[in-house]
N, C-alpha and C positions, 0 to 999 in steps of 0.2 A: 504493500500500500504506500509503504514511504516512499519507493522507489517510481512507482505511476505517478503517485503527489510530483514528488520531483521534475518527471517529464513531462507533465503537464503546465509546472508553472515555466518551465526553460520553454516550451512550445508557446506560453502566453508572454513571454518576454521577447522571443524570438518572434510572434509576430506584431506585438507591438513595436518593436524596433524595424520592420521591414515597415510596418503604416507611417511611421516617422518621416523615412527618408522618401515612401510614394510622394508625402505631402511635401518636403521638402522640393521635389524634384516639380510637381503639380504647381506651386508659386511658381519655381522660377521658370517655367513656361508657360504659363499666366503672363511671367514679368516682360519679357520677350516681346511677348505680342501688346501688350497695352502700353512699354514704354516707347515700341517703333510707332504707336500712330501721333504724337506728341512730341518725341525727340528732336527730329528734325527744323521743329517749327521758326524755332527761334534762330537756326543756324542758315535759313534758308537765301540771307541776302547774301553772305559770305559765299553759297553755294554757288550763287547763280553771277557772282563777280567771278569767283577763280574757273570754274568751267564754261565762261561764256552762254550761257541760257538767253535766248532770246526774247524778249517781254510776252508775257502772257503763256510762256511755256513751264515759269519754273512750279508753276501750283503743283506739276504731272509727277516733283519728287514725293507730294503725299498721294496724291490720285494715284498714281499707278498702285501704291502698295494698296488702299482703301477699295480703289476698284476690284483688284484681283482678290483682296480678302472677301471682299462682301458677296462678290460671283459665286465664290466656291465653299463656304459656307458647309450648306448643304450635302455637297459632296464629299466635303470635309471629317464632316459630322459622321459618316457611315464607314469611311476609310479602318477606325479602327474595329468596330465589330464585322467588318467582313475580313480584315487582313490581320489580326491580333492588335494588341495594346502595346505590345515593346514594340514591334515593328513601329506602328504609326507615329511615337513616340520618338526614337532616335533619327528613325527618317526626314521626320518635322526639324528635328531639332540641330542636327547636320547639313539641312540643306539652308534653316536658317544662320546657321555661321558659315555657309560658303557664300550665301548671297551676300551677306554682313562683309565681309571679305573683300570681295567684288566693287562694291558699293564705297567703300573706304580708299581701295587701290582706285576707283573709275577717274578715266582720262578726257571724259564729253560727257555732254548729260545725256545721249543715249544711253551710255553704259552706267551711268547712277541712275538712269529710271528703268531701265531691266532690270540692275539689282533689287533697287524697291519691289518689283513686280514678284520677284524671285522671294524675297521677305514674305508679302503679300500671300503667295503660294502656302509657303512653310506654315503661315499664322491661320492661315485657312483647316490647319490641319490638326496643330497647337492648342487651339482655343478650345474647340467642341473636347477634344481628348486629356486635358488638364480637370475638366469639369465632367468625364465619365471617370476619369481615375478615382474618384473622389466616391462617386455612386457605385463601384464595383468593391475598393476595398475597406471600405467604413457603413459599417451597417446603420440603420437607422435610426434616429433618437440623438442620444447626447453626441457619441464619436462624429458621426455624419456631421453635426450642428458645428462642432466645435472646428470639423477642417474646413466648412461652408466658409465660416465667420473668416479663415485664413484668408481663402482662394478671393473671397466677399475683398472684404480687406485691399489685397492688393490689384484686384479688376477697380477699385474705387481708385485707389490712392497714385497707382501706376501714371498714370496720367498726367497727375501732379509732378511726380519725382521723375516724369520724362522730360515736362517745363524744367526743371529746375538741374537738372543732370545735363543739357542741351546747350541751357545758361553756362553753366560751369567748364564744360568744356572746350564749345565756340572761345570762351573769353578765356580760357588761358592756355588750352592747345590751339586747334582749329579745328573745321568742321568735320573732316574725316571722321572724328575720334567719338561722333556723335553714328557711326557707322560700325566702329574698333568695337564699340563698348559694347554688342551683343557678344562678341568671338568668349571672352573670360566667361561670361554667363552659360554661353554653351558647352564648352569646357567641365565645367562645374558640373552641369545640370548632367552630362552624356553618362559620365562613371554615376551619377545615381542611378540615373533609370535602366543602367544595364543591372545592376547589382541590387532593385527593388520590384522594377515592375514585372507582374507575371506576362506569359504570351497567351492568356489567355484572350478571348474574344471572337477571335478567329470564326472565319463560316466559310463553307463548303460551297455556299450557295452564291452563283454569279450576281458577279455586277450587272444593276439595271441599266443597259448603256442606254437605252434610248432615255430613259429617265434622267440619268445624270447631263445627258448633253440639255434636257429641255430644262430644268430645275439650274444648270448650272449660267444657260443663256438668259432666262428670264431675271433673275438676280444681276447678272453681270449689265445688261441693260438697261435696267430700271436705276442701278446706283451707276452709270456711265450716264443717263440722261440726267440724275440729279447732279452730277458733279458739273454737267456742263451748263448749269442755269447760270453760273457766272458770266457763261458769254452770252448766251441767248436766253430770252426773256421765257416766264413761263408759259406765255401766250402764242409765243412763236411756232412758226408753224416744225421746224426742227427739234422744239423740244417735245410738243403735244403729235407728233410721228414718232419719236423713239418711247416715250410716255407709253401709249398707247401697245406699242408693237411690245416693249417688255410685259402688259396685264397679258395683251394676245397669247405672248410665250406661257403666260400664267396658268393662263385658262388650260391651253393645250396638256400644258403640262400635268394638272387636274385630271385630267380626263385619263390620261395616259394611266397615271398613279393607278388608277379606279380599277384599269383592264389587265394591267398587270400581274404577273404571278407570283411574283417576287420584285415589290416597288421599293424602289428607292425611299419613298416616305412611306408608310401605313399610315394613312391618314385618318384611320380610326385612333392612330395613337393620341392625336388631338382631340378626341372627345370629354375624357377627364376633364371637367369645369377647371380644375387646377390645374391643367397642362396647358390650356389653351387659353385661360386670363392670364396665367404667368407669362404669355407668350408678348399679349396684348400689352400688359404695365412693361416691360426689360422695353417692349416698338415706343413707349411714351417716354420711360425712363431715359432711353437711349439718345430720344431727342434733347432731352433736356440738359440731361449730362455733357453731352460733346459739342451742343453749342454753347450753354455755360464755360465753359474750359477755352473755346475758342474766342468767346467776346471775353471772358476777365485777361486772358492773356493780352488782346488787341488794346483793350481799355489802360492797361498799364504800361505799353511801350509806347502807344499812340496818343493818349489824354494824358496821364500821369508823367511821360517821361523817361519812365526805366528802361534802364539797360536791359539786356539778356540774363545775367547774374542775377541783377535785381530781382527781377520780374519772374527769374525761377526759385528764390526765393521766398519770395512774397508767397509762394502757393504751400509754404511749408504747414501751416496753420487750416489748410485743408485735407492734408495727409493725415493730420493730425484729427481731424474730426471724422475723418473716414474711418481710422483706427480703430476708435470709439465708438462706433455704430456699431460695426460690425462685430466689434467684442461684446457691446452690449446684446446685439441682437442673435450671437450664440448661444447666449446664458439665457435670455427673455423666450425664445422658440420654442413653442412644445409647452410652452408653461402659459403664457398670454395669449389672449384670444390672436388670432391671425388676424383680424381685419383691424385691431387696433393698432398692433405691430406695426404694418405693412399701409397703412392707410395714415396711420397717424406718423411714419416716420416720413410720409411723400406730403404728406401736408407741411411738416417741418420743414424740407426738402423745399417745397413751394413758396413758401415765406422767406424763405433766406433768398431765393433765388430772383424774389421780385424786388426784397432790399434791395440789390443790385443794380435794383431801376433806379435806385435814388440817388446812383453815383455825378459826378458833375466834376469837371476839371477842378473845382477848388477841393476836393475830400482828399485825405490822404489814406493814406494806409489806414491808420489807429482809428478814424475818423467814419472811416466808410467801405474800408476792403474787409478788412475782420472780423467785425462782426455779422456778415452776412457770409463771410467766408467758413465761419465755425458752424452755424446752424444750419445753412444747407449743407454741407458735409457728413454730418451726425445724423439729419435725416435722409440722407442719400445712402449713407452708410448701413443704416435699420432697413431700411424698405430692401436696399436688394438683395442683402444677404437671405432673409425672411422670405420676400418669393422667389428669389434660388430653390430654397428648400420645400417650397411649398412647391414648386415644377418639377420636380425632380423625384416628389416623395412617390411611393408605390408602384415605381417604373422597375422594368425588369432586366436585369444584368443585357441580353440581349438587343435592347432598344435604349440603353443610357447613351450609345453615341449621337445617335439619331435624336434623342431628343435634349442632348446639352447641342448641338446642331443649331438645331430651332429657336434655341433660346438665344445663341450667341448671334443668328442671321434674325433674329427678331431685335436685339443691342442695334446689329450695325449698320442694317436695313433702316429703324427710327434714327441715328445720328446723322446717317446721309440726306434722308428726307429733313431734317429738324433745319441740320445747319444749311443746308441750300434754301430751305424755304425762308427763315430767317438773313441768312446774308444780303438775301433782296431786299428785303423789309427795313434792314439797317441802312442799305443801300440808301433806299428810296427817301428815308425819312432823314437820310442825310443830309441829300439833294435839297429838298424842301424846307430844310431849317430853317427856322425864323429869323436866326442870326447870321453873320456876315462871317463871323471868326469859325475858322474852318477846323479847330481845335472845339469847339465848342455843339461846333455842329454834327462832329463824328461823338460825341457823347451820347447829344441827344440821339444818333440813329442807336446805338449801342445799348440806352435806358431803357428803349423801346423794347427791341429783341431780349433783353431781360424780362420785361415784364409778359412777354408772351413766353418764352418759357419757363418762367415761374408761373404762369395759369398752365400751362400745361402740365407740371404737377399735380397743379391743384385737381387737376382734372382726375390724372390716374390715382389721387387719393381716394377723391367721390367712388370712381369706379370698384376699388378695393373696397372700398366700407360697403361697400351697395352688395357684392357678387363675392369676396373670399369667405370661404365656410370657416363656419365657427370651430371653435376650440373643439376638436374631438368628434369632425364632422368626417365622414370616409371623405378620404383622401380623392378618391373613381368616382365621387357622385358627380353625374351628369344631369345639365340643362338641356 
């Protein structure tokens, strides 16, 4: 008996120690992917001076990585339950530090916007499978809560620390080094995942190609037609033809799913009320978040002044409230009702974020960045970790790729919509300011697009309070 006792607790030390280092490895390909769409931002004038970028080409260092992430999604998402989890894992993570590579050496901005492209790929692959690692080796309840709150954690705060890592090292290397600095992460991350993740997941069963091609074109089209509102208008007949032609791919794609024998989506997996709201808040969430992130940055270099440094610092005090949420919201999950959690942490989220609107070239920092920088944080931080878990809960080892997939093309799907639709809107109200001073008049467009996505929070709170099942409600119950 001593001796079973014995090998039973070496067996439960030994697998806690392997769940350690999945999660450990689970972050830092999490970090990967959320610090490449932000990294670059700051270092982007530097890019387009030392490689000659021709005006209105250099946006294509984020778009390309954004377009091809958000395309393939999807496809992304299924990679590791049809080919295993270490496979999809090291492959992702190998081809992101060769692109990383690529992209740091490039000699023209062809060859830095194919490496983004190449990023883009890898993160496509990264994302959904960082967030199935999680639902295959942590059962559900408190372990599940507690790695969410991690993975939660750093999809918030990433973002932040990619302003502010971007900052720091455009200003005292140069930009390359805003490229370098995935290679040591990959590094890092490859001896974990060889030496934690199992190969399970694997399937016998073929790939849906005609699926993949239609699910992976409809995506890639609809976020290539929002990327390009910046040149042409929404009304244009260019934008409302590729608009149109990505729902078409949509639809098509739909139908295919439906006849299929083996579809790339099972679209019944979305009937769970809680698979398919969580889908709907991460499309709201998403907007919110990544245009948040892209007006405070513009707000600080362009209204305020800051540098690169600066201005990636200044976001520290958001890291910091994301932190916070998400620790709180591991411990608070499973114990507090879900719609207060999750509804009350997006109304939080909403109120900080329309603060924002109150910004004005005279606020400073202490004044008027902070405090709306700590409370949307901490409520952005609560809400997503909470319906993470809630999307996630009673899915079955076989379809966790598939549906961390959905969740992450339902993030990147709503930032591409959010921030296009809004960049016009700031655009527009720029134009029309009432004042003459052209620092003052990029405020006012800036106040504006805050205040509409902080109603947009407000919105996916209503929604949560309205529609997330109560504390101890089945997880599968369906509308």
């Amino acid at each position: 008996m001593t001796e079973m006792g014995a090998g039973s607790s070496t067996e439960r030390e030994r697998s806690a120690a392997r769940s350690g280092w999945v999660l450990a490895t689970v972050c830092l390909c999490q970090l990967v992917v959320v610090l490449d769409i932000s990294v670059v931002n700051v270092a982007l004038p530097e890019i387009g001076r030392d490689l000659g970028f021709a005006p209105g080409d250099l946006s294509w260092v984020v778009n390309a990585y954004t377009l091809v992430f958000g395309g393939l999604l999807l496809l992304g998402g299924r990679v590791a339950d049809l080919f295993g989890h270490r496979r999809a894992v090291i492959a992702g993570l190998l081809l992101f530090g060769v692109a990383s590579l690529m992209g740091g050496f490039a000699q023209s901005p062809g060859q830095l916007v194919a490496a983004r492209a190449g990023q883009g790929l890898a993160a496509a692959v990264l994302a959904p499978i960082s967030l199935t690692l999680i639902m295959v080796t942590f059962a559900e309840g408190a372990p599940r809560r507690r790695a969410l709150g991690s993975w939660s954690m750093v999809a918030i705060s990433g973002g932040a620390v990619g302003v502010l890592l971007g900052g720091v090292l455009t200003d005292l290397l140069n930009w390359r080094w805003v490229m370098f600095v995935n290679v040591p992460l990959v590094a890092l991350a490859v001896p974990l995942a060889l030496a934690s993740v199992l190969a399970g997941g694997g399937s016998s069963r073929r790939l849906d190609l005609g699926g993949a091609l239609l699910g992976t074109a409809a995506m890639t089209v609809l976020v290539f037609g929002l990327l390009e509102t910046e040149k042409h208008p929404w009304g244009s007949p260019r934008t409302l033809g590729t608009l149109s032609g990505a729902v078409t791919l949509a639809a098509v794609f739909v139908v295919w799913e439906r006849r299929s024998a083996a579809p790339l989506v099972r679209l019944s997996v979305l009937a769970p009320r809680t698979v398919w709201l969580a889908n709907v808040l991460s499309l709201l969430v998403g907007a919110a978040t990544v245009a948040g992130f892209y007006f405070a940055s513009l707000f600080l270099q362009h209204v305020l002044d800051y540098g690169p440094l600066a201005a990636g610092v200044a976001f520290l005090p958001f890291c910091g409230g994301a932190v916070l949420g998400s620790f709180a919201a591991s411990r608070f999950v499973g114990r507090v009702d879900g719609r207060l959690l999750i509804g009350g942490g997006l109304a939080m989220g909403g109120v900080g974020l329309m603060w924002f609107g109150s910004l004005s070239p005279e606020s400073t920092f202490l004044s008027g960045f902070l405090g709306p920088s700590l409370v949307a944080s901490v409520g952005i931080g609560l809400s997503v970790m909470a319906n993470t878990a809630m999307g996630t809960s009673g899915v079955t080892k076989g379809e966790a790729g598939l549906v961390s997939g959905l969740l992450n093309a339902s993030r990147q799907c709503g930032g591409s919509i959010g921030l296009a639709a809004l960049s016009t809107l700031a655009v527009t109200v720029t134009g029309n300011a009432s004042t003459a001073d052209p620092t003052a008049a990029l405020a006012e467009g800036y106040a504006r697009a805050f205040l509409v996505i902080g109603a947009c929070a407000l919105a996916a709170a209503l929604l949560a309070v309205c529609l997330v099942p109560r504390l101890g409600t089945s997880e599968t119950e369906n509308v």
